[in-house]
Backbone as numpy.savetxt, mean C-alpha at the origin, in Angstrom:
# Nx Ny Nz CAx CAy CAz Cx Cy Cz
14.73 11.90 13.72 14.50 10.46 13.52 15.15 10.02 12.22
15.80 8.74 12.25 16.25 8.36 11.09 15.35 7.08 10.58
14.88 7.45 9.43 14.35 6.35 8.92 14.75 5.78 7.17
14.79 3.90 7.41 14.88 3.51 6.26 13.98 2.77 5.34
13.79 3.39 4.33 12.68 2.85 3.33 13.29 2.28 2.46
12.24 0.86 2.37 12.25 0.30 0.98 11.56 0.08 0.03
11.37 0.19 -1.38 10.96 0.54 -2.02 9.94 2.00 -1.95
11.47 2.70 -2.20 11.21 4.17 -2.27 10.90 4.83 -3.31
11.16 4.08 -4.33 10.90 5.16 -5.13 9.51 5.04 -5.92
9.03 4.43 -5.94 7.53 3.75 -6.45 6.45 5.29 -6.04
5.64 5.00 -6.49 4.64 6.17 -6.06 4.53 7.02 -4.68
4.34 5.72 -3.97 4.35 5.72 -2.42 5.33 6.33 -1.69
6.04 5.25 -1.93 7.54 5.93 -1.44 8.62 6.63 -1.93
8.32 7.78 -2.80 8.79 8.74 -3.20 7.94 10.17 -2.02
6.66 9.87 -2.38 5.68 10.38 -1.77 6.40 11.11 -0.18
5.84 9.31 0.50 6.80 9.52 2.02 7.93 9.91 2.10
8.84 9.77 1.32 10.03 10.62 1.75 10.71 12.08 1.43
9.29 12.65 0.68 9.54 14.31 0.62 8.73 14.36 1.90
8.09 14.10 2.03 7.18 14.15 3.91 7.74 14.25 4.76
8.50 12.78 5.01 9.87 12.83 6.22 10.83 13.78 6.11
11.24 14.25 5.06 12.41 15.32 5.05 11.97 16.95 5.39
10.33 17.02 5.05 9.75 18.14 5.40 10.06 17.75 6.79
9.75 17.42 7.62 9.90 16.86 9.12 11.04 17.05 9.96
12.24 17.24 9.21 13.15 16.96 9.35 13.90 16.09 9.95
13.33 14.84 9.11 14.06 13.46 9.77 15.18 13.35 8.50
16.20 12.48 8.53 16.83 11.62 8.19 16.33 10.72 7.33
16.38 10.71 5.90 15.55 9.23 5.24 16.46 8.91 4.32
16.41 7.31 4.56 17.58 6.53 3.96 16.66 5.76 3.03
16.73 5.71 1.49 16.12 4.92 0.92 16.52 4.03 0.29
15.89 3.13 -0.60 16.37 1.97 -1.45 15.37 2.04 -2.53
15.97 1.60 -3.26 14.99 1.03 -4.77 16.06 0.49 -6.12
14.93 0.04 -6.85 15.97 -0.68 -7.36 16.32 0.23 -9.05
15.62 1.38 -8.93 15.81 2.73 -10.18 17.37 3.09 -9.98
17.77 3.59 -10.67 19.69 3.85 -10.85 19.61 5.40 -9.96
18.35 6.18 -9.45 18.55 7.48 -9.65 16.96 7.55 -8.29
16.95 8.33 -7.89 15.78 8.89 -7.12 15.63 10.18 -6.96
14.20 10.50 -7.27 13.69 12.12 -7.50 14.10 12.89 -6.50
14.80 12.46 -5.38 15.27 13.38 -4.08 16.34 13.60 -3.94
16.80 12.83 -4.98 18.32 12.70 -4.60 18.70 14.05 -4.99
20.03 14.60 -3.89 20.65 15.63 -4.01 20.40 16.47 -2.54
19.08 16.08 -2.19 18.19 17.09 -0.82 19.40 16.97 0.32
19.44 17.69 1.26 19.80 17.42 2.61 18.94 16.24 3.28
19.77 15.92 4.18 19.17 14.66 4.92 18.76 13.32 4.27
19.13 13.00 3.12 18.34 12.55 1.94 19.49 10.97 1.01
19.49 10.14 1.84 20.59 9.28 1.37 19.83 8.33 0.33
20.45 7.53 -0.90 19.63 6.85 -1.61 20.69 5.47 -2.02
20.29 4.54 -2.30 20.84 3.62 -2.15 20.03 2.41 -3.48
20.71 2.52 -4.49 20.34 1.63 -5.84 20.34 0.31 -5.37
19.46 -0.73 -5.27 19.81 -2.10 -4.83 18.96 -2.67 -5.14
18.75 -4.39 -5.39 17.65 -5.09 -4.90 17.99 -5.97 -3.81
16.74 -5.44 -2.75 17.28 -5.66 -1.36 16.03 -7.37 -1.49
15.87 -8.13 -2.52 15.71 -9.34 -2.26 16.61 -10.22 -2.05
18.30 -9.50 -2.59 19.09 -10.04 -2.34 19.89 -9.23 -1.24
20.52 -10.65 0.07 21.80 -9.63 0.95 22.98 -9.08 0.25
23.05 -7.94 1.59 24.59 -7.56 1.30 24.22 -6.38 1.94
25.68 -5.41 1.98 26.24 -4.53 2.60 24.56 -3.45 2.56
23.89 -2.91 1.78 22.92 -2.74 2.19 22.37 -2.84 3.56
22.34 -4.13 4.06 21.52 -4.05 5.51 22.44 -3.49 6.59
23.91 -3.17 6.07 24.05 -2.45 7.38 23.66 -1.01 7.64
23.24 -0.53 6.61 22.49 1.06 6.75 21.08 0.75 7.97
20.60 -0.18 7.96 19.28 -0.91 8.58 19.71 -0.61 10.21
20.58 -1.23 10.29 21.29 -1.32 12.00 21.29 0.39 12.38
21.34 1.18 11.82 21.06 2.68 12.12 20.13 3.69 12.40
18.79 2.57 11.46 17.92 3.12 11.63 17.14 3.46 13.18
16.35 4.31 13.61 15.34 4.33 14.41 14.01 4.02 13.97
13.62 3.96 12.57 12.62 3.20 12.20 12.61 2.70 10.76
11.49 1.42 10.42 12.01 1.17 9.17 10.59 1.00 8.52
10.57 1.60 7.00 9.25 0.99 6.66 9.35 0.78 5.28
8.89 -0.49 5.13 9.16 -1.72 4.20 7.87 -1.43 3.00
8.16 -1.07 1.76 7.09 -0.93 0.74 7.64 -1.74 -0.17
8.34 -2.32 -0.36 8.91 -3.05 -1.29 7.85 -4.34 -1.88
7.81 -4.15 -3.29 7.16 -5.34 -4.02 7.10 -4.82 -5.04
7.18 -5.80 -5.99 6.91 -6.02 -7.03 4.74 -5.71 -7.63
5.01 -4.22 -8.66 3.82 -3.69 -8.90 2.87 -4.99 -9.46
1.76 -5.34 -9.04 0.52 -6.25 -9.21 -0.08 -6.16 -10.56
0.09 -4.76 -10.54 -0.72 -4.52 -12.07 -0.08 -4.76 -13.72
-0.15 -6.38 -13.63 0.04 -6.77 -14.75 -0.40 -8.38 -15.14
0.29 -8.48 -16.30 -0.03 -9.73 -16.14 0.38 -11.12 -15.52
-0.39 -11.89 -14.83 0.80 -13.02 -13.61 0.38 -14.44 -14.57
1.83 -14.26 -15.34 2.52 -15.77 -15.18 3.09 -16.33 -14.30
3.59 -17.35 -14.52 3.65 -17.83 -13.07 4.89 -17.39 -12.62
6.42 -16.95 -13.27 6.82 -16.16 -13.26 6.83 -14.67 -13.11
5.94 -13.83 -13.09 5.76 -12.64 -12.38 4.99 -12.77 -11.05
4.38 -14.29 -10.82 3.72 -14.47 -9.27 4.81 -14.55 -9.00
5.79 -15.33 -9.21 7.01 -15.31 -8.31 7.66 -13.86 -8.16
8.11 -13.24 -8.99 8.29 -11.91 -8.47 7.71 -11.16 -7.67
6.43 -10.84 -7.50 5.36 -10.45 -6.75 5.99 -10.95 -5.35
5.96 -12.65 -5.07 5.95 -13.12 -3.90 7.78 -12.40 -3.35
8.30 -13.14 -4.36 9.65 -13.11 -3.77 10.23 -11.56 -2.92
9.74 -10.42 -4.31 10.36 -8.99 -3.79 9.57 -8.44 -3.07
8.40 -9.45 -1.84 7.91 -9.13 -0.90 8.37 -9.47 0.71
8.45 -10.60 0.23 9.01 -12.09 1.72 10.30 -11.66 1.24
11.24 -11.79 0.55 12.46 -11.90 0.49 13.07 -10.79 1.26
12.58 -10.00 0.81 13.02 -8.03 1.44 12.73 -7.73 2.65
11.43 -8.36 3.10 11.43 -8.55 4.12 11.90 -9.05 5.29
12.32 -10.42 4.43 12.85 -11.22 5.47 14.94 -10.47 6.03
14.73 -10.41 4.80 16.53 -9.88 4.65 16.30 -8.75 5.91
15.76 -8.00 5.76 15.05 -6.43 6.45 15.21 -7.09 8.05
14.41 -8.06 8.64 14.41 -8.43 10.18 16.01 -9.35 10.10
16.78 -9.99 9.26 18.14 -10.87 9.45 18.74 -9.71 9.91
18.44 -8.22 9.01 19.73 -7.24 9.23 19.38 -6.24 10.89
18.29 -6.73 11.23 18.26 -6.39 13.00 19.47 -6.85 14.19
19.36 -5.73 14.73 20.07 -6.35 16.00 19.60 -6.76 16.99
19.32 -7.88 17.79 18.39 -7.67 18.75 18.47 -7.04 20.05
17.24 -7.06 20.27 16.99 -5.89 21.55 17.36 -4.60 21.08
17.29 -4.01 20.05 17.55 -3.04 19.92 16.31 -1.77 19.78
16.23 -1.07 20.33 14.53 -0.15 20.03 14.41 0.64 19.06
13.47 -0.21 17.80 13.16 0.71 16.26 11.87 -0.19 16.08
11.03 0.60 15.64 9.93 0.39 14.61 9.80 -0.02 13.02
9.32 -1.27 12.98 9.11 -1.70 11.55 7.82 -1.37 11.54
7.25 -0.80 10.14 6.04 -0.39 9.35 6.02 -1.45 8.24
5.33 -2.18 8.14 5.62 -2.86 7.32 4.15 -3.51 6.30
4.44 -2.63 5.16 3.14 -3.02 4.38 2.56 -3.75 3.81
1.52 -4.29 3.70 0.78 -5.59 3.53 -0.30 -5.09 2.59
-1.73 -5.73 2.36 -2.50 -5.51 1.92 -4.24 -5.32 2.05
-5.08 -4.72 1.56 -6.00 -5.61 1.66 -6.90 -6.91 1.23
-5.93 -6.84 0.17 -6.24 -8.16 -0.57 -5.71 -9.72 0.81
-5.31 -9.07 1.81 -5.36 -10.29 2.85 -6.50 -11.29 2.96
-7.48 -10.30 3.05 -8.75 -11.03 3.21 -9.33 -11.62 2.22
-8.72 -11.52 0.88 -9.47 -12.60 -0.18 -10.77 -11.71 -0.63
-11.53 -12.41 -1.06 -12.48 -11.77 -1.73 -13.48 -12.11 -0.44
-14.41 -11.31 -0.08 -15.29 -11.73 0.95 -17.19 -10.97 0.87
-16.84 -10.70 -0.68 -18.58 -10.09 -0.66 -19.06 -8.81 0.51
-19.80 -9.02 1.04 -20.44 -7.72 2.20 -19.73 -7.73 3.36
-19.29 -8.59 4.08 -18.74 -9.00 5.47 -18.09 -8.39 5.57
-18.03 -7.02 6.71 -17.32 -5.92 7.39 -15.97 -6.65 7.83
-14.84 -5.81 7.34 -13.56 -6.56 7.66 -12.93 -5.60 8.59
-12.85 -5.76 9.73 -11.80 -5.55 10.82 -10.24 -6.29 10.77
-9.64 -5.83 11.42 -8.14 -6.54 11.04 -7.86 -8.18 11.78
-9.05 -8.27 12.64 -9.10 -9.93 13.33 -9.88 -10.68 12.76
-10.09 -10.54 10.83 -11.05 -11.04 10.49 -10.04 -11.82 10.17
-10.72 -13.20 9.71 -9.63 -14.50 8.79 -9.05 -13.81 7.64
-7.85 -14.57 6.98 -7.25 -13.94 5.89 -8.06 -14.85 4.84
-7.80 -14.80 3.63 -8.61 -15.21 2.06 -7.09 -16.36 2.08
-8.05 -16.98 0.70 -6.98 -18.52 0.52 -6.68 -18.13 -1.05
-7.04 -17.01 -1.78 -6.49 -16.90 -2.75 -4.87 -16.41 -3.25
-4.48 -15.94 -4.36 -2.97 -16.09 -4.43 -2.51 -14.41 -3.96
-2.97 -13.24 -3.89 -2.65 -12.54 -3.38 -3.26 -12.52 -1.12
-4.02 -13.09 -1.29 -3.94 -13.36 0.09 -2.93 -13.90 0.81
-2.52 -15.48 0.17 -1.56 -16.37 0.55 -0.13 -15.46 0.59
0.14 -14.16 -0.31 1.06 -13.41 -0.25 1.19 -12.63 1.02
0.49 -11.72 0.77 -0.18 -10.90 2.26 0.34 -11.65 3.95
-0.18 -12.91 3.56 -0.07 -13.86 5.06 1.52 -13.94 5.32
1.90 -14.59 4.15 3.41 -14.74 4.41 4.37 -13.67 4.71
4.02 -12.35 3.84 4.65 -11.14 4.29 4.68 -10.43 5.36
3.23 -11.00 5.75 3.14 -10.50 7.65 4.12 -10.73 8.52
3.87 -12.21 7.72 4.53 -13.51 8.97 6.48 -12.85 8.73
6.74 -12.49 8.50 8.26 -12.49 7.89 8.41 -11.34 8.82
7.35 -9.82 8.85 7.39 -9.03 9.11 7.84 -9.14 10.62
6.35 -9.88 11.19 5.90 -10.04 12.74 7.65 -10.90 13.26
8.03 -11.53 12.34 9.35 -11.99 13.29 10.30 -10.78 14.00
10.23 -9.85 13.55 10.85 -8.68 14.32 10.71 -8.40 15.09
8.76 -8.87 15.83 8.91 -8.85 17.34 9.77 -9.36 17.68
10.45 -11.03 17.53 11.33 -11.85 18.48 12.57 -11.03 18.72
12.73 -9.81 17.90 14.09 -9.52 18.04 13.77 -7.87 18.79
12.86 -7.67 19.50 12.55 -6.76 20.06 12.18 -5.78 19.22
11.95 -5.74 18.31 10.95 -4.33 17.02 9.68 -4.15 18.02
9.05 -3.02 17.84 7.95 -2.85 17.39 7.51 -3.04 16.01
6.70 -3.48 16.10 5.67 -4.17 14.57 4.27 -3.58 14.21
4.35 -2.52 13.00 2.85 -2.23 12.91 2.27 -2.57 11.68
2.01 -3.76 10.77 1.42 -3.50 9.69 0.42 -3.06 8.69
0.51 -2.53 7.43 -0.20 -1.60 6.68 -0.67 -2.37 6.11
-2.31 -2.56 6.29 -2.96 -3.67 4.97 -4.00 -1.99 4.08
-2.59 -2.14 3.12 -3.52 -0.73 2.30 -4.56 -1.06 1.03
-5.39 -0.10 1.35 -6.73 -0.39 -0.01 -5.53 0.36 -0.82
-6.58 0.56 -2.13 -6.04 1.67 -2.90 -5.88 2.69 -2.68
-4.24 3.69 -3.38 -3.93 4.17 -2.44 -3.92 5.35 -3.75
-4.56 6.56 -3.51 -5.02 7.62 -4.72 -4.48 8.92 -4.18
-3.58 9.07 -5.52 -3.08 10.67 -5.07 -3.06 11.54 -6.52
-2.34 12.34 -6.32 -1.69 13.25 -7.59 -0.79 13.04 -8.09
-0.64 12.32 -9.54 0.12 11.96 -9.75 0.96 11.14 -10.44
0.45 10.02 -9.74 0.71 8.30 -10.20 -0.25 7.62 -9.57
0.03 6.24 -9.50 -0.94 5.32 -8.45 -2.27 4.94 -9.07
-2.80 4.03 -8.83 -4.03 3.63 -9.58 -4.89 4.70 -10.09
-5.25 5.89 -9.44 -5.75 6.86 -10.35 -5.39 7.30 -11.26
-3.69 7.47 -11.54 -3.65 7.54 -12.92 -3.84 6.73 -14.23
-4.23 5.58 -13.40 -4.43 4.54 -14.43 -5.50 4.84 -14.98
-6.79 5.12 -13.82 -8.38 4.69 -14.05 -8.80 6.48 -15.07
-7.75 7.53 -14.55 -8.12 8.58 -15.40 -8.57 8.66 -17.13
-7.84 8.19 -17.37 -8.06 8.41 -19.21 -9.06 7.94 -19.70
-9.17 6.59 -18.93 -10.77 6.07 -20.00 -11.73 6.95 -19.34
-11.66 7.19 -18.36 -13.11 8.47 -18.00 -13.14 9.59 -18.79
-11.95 9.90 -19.07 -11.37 11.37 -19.85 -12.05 11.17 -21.04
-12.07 9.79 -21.78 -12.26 10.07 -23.06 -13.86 9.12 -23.19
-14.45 9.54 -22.31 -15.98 8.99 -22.03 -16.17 7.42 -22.37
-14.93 6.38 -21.58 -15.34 5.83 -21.35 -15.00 4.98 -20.23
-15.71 5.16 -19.12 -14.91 5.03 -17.60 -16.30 4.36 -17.15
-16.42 3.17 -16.60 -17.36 2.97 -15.76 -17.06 1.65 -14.69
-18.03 1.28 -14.47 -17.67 0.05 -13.87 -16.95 -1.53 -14.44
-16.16 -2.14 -13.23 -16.00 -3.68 -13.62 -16.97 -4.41 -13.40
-17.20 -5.24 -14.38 -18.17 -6.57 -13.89 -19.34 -5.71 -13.29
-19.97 -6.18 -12.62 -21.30 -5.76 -11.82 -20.52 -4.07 -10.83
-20.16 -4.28 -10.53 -19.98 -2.91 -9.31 -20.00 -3.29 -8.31
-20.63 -4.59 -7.78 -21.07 -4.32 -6.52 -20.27 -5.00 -5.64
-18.82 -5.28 -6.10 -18.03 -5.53 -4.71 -17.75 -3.95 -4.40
-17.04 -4.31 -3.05 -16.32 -3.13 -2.53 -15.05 -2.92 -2.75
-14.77 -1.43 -2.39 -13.39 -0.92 -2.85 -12.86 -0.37 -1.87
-11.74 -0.66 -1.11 -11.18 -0.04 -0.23 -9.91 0.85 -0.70
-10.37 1.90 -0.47 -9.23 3.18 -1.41 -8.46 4.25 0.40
-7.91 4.66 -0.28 -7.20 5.43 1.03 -6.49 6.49 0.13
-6.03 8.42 1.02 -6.10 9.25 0.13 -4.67 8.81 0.38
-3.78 9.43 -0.37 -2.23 9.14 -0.10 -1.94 10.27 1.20
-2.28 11.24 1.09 -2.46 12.20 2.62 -2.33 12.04 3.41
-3.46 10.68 3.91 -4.29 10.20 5.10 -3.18 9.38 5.18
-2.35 8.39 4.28 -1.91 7.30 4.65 -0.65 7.69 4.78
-0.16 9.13 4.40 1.15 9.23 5.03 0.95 9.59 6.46
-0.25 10.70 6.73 -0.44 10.81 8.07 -0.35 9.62 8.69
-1.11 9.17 8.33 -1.16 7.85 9.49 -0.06 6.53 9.55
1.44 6.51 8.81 2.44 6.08 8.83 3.22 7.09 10.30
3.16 8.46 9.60 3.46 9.10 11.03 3.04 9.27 12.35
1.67 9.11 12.50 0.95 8.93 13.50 2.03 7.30 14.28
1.52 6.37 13.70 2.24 5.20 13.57 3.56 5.41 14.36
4.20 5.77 13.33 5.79 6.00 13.99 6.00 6.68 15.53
5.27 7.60 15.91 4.86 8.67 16.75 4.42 7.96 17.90
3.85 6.84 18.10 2.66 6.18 18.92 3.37 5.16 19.43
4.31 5.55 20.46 4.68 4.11 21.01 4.32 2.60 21.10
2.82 3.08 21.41 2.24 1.66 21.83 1.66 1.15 20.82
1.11 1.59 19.53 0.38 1.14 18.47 1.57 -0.20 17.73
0.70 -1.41 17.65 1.80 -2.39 17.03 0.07 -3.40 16.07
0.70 -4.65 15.67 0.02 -5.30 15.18 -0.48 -4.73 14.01
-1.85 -5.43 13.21 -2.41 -4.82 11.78 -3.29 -3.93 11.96
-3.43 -3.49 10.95 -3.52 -1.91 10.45 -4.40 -1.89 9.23
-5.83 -1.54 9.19 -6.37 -2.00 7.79 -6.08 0.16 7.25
-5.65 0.30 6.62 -5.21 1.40 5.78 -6.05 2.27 4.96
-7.22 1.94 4.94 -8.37 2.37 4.40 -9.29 3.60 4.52
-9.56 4.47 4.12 -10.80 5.27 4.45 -11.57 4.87 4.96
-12.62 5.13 6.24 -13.50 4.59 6.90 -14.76 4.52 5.78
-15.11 5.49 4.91 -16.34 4.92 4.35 -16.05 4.28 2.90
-16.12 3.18 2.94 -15.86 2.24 1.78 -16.97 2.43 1.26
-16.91 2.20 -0.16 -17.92 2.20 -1.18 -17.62 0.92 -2.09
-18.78 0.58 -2.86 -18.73 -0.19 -3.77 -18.13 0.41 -5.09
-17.71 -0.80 -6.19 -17.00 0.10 -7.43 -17.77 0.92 -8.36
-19.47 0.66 -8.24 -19.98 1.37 -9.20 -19.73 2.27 -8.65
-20.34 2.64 -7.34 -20.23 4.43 -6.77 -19.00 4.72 -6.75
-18.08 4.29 -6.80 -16.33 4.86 -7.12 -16.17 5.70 -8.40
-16.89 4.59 -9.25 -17.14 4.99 -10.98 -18.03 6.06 -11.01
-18.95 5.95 -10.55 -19.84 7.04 -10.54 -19.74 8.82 -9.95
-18.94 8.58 -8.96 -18.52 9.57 -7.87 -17.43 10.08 -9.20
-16.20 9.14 -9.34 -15.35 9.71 -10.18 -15.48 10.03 -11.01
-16.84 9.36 -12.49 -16.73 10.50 -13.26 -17.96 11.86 -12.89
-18.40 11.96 -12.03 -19.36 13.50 -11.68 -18.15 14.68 -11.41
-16.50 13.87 -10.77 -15.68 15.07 -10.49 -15.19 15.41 -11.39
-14.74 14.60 -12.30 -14.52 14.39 -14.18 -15.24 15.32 -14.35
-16.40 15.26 -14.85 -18.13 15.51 -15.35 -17.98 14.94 -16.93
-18.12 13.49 -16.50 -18.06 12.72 -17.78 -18.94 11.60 -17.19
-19.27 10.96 -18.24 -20.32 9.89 -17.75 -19.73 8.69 -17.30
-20.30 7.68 -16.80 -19.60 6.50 -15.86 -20.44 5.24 -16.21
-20.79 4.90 -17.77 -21.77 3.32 -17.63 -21.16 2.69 -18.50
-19.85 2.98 -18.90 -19.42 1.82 -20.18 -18.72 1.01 -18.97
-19.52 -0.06 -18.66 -19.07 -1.58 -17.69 -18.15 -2.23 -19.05
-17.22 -2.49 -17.82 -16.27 -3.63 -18.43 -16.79 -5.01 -18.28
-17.31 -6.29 -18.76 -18.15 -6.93 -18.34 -16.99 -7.98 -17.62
-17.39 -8.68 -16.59 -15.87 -9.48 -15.90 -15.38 -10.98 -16.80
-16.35 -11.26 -17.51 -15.69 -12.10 -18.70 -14.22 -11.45 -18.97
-14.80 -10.65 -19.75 -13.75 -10.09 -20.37 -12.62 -9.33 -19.66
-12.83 -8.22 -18.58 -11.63 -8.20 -17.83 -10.57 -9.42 -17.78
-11.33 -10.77 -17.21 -10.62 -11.81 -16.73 -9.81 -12.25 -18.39
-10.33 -12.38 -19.37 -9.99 -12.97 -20.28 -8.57 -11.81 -21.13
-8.93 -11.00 -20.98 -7.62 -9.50 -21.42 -6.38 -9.74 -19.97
-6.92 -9.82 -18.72 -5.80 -9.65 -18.00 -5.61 -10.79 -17.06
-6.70 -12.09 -17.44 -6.31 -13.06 -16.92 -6.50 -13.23 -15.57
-5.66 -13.70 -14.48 -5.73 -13.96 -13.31 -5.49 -12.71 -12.32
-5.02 -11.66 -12.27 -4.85 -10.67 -12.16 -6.35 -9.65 -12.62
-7.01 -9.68 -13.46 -8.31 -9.44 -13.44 -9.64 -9.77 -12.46
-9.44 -11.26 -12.57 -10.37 -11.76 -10.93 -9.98 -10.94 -9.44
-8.71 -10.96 -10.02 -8.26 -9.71 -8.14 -8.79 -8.46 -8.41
-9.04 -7.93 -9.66 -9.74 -6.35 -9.24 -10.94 -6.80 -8.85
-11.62 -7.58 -9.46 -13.08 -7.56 -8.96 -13.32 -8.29 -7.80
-12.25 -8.31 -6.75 -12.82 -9.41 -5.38 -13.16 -8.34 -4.60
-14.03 -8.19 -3.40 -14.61 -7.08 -2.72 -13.79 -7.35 -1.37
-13.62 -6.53 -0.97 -13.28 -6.35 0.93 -13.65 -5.13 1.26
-14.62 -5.37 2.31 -15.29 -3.75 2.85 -14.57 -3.74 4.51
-13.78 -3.52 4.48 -13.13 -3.05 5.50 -12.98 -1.92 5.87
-12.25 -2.59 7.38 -13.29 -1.45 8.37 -11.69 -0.53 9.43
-11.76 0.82 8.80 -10.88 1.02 9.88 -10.65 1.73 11.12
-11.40 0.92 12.05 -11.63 1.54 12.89 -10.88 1.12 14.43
-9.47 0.31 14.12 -8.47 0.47 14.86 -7.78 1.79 14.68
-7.42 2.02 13.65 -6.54 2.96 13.12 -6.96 4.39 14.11
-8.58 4.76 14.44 -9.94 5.82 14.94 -9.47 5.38 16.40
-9.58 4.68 16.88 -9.60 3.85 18.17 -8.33 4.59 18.74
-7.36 4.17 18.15 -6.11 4.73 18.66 -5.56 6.36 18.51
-6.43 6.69 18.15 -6.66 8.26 17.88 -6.36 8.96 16.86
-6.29 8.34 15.50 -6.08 8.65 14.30 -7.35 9.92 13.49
-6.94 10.65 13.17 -8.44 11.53 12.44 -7.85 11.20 10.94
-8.99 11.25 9.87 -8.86 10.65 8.60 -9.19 12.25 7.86
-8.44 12.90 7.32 -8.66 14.17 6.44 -9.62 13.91 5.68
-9.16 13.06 4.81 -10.29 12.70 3.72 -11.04 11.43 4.10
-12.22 11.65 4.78 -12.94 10.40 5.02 -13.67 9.92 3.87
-14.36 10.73 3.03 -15.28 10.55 2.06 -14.83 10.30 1.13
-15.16 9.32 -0.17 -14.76 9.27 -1.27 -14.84 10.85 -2.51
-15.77 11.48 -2.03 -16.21 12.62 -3.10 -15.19 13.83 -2.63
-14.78 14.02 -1.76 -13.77 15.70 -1.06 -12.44 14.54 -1.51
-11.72 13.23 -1.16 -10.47 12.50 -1.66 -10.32 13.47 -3.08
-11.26 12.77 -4.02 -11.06 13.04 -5.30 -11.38 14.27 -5.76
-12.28 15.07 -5.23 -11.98 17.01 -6.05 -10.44 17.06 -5.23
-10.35 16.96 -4.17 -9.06 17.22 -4.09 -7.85 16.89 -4.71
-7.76 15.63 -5.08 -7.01 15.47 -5.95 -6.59 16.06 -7.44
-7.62 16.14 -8.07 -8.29 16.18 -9.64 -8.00 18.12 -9.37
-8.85 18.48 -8.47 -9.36 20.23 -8.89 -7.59 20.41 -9.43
């Protein structure tokens, strides 16, 4: 199988494409780094670009047998209104470029990743993937990136999108963020705790990209998540017992919001989603539990 990724080289998709090459597929990547950690492998093409803008780039696309789209601009910072635009643009833009450079009627699979921040902030309410989307500014993102995505049906794609929680591995990725203040005893909760956290192991979510790819008939959204969601205190709590460091210095959400601004209110919005399309279609989750995810990771 030949497949092309974008935004490859980011945590994620560095990740997936030592995976695919174990496999022995074909993986064609993009990013916009001068250099990629694979480069050199067999089977292993890399391609420096920013694919928000066209050009000769998309004709590597027309080759593919499948394509899966990670491209965006990292969240975790601060959003002026200028880095919302980045956010939005090196999402929809890449995307959109991504279905122009289709041929139609042609038979390949787009993967194409989204979020769970779709749903906005929604308190307790079990989120399935036919739940309404949220009206806030990473929702309104989410929607549009779908929508850009889903046009690839018209051109005969299959379409499956990834609305991923947090996505925790070895390595990089939000756990390396949340590690140090636990390390140095002081790791606990945001604000109250008691939204939810939808996390996913990086394992599970490459499995289940391949599963994906594999599954003829699987199309539409995809909530990306570990089936048992937890709230953030027990995240905090769970994580530092694997630590074995303590977990109560709360960040109070004043202050989150006021240090990181608008981008702070998005850590603390809850979505307890539910993935149990992903089960349905015959997916098994390695790491279902939050407590075996993380010794595994960490031991």
């Amino acid at each position: 199988m030949k497949i092309f990724i974008t935004g490859a080289t980011g945590f994620v998709g560095t990740y997936l494409s030592g995976r695919y090459l174990e496999k022995g597929w074909h993986v064609q990547a993009t990013g916009t780094s001068p250099e990629h950690a694979l480069s050199g492998r067999e089977n292993f093409e890399y391609i420096s670009v920013d694919t928000t803008e066209k050009g000769e780039w998309q004709l590597a696309v027309k080759d593919a047998d499948a394509i899966v789209n990670l491209a965006g601009r990292n969240i975790f910072n601060f959003w002026t209104q200028d880095y919302k635009s980045r956010i939005y643009d090196s999402r929809i833009l890449t995307t959109r470029n991504l279905v122009d450079a289709l041929d139609p009627g042609r038979d390949v699979t787009l993967l194409s990743a989204s979020a769970a921040g779709y749903y906005g902030s929604r308190g307790d309410d079990v989120l399935a993937e036919s739940a309404s989307p949220g009206d806030d500014f990473l929702a309104r993102v989410c929607v549009d990136w779908e929508a850009e995505a889903l046009k690839a049906g018209q051109k005969g794609a299959r379409v499956a999108l990834m609305r991923f929680g947090v996505v925790m591995g070895k390595g990089g990725g939000a756990l390396a963020k949340m590690m140090p203040a636990f390390k140095f005893f002081m790791g606990g909760p945001l604000g109250s705790g008691m939204h939810w956290f939808p996390w996913l192991h990086l394992d599970d979510l490459t499995a289940a990209t391949i599963f994906l790819l594999q599954k003829e008939n699987a199309d539409g959204a995809f909530n990306f998540c570990a089936p048992n969601a937890v709230r953030y205190r027990e995240f905090s709590r769970t994580l530092g017992q694997v630590l074995h460091r303590p977990s109560f210095m709360k960040t109070p959400a004043f202050l989150l919001k006021l240090i990181t601004g608008e981008m702070g209110a998005a850590m603390l919005s809850s979505q307890r989603t539910d993935s149990g399309k992903l089960k349905e279609a015959g997916f098994s989750f390695r790491y279902p539990t939050l407590d075996g995810a993380l010794r595994e990771i960490i031991r």
